[in-house]
C-alpha positions in Angstrom: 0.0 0.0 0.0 2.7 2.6 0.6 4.9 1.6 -2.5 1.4 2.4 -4.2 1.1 5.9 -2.2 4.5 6.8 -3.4 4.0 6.0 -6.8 1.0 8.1 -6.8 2.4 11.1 -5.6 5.1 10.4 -8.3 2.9 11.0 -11.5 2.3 14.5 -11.0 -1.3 14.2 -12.3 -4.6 15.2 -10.3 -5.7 11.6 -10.8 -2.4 10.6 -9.0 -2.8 12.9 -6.2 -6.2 11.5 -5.7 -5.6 8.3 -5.2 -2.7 9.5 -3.0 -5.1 11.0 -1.3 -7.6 8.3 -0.5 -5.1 5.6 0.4 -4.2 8.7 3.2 -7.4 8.8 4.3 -7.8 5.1 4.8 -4.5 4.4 6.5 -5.8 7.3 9.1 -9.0 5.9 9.7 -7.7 2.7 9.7 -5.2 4.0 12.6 -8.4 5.2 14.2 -10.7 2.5 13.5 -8.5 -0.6 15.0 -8.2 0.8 18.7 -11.8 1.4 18.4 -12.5 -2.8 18.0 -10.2 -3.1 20.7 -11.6 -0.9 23.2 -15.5 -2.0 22.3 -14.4 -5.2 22.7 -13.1 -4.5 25.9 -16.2 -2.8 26.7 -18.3 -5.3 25.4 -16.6 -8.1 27.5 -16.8 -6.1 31.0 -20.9 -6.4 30.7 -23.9 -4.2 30.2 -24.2 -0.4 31.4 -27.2 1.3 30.6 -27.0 4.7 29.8 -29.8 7.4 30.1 -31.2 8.7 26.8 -30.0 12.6 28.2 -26.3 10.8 27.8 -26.5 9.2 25.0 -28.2 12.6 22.7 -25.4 14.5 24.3 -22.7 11.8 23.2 -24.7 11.9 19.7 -24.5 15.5 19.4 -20.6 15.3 20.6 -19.5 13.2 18.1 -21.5 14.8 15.4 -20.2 18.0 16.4 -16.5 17.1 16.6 -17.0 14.9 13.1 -17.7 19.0 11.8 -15.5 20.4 13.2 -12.4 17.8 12.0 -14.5 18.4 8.1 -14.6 22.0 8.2 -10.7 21.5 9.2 -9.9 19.2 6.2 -11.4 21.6 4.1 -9.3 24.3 5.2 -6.5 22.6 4.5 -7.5 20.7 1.5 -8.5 24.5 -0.3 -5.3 26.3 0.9 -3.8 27.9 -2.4 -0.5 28.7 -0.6 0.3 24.9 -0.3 2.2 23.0 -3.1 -0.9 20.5 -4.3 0.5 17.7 -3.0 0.9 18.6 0.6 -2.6 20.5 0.7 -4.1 17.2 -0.4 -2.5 14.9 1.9 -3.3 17.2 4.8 -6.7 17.4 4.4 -6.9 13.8 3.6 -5.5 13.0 6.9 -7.1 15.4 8.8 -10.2 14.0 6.9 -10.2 10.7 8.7 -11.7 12.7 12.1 -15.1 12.5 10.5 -15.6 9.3 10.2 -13.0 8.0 12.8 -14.3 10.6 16.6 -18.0 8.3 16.1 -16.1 5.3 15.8 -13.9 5.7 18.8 -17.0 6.6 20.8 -19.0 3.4 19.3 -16.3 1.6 20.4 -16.2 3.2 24.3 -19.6 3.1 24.3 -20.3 -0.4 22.9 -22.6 -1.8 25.5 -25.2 0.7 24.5 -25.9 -1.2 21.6 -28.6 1.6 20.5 -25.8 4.6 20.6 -23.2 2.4 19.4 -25.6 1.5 16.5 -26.2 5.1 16.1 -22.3 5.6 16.3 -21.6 3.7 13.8 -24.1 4.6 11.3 -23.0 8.1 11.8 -19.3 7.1 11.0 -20.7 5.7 7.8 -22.3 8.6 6.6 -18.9 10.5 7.3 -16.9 8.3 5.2 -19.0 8.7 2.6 -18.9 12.4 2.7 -15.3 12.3 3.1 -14.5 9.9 0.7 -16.9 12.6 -2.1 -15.2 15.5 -0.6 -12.0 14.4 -1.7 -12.8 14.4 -5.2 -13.9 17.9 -4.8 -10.7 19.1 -3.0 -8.0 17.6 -4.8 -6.1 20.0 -7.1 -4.0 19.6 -10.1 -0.1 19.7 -9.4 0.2 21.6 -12.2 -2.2 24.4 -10.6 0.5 25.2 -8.7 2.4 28.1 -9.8 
């Protein structure tokens, strides 16, 4: 996988940089997505804990809140003119993972909820699927650069 990133960011093309791109994002949500097995595992082993509903729409709201926040970031970064292509890219690609990855770490902390983990992860769907579209609107030709 990272002999392929390398070559990527080697052909100087936006189609390149894309799939540069993408195989960023996955290796940072995968970096995010494997402690969260572990941990709900974890959880999931040590037993039941209900939560109260007041809990769980605040967790809800917080990870939906942070998964905006870490978008609006990636954006900024992605869009910033005064970075060489390549490095604006990668940045927001990386930084692009948060969306997805903040509801997965709390589905995974939060596992024995089943209904806000459920929620969780449906959430983290939805932002990999947003971030995975954004990044075909962000990525710039190299040879925008001037």
């Amino acid at each position: 996988m990272l002999e392929q990133f390398g070559q990527d960011l080697k052909t100087g093309s936006r189609a390149g940089l894309l799939r540069a791109a993408r195989r960023a994002y996955l290796l940072a949500l995968l970096v995010l997505a494997v402690p969260s097995v572990g941990v709900g595992a974890a959880q999931w082993l040590s037993g039941q804990s209900e939560l109260p509903l007041g809990a769980a729409v605040v967790l809800a709201g917080l990870a939906a809140g942070l998964g905006l926040m870490a978008y609006l970031l990636a954006r900024r970064a992605a869009q910033n003119t005064q970075w060489p292509a390549p490095q604006a890219a990668l940045t927001g690609a990386f930084q692009l993972a948060g969306v997805p990855g903040v509801p997965l770490l709390l589905a995974g902390a939060f596992a024995p909820a089943w209904g806000l983990a459920l929620f969780l992860l449906v959430l983290a769907a939805g932002g990999h699927l947003l971030a995975w579209a954004s990044l075909d609107r962000w990525v710039r030709s190299p040879a925008q650069d001037g």
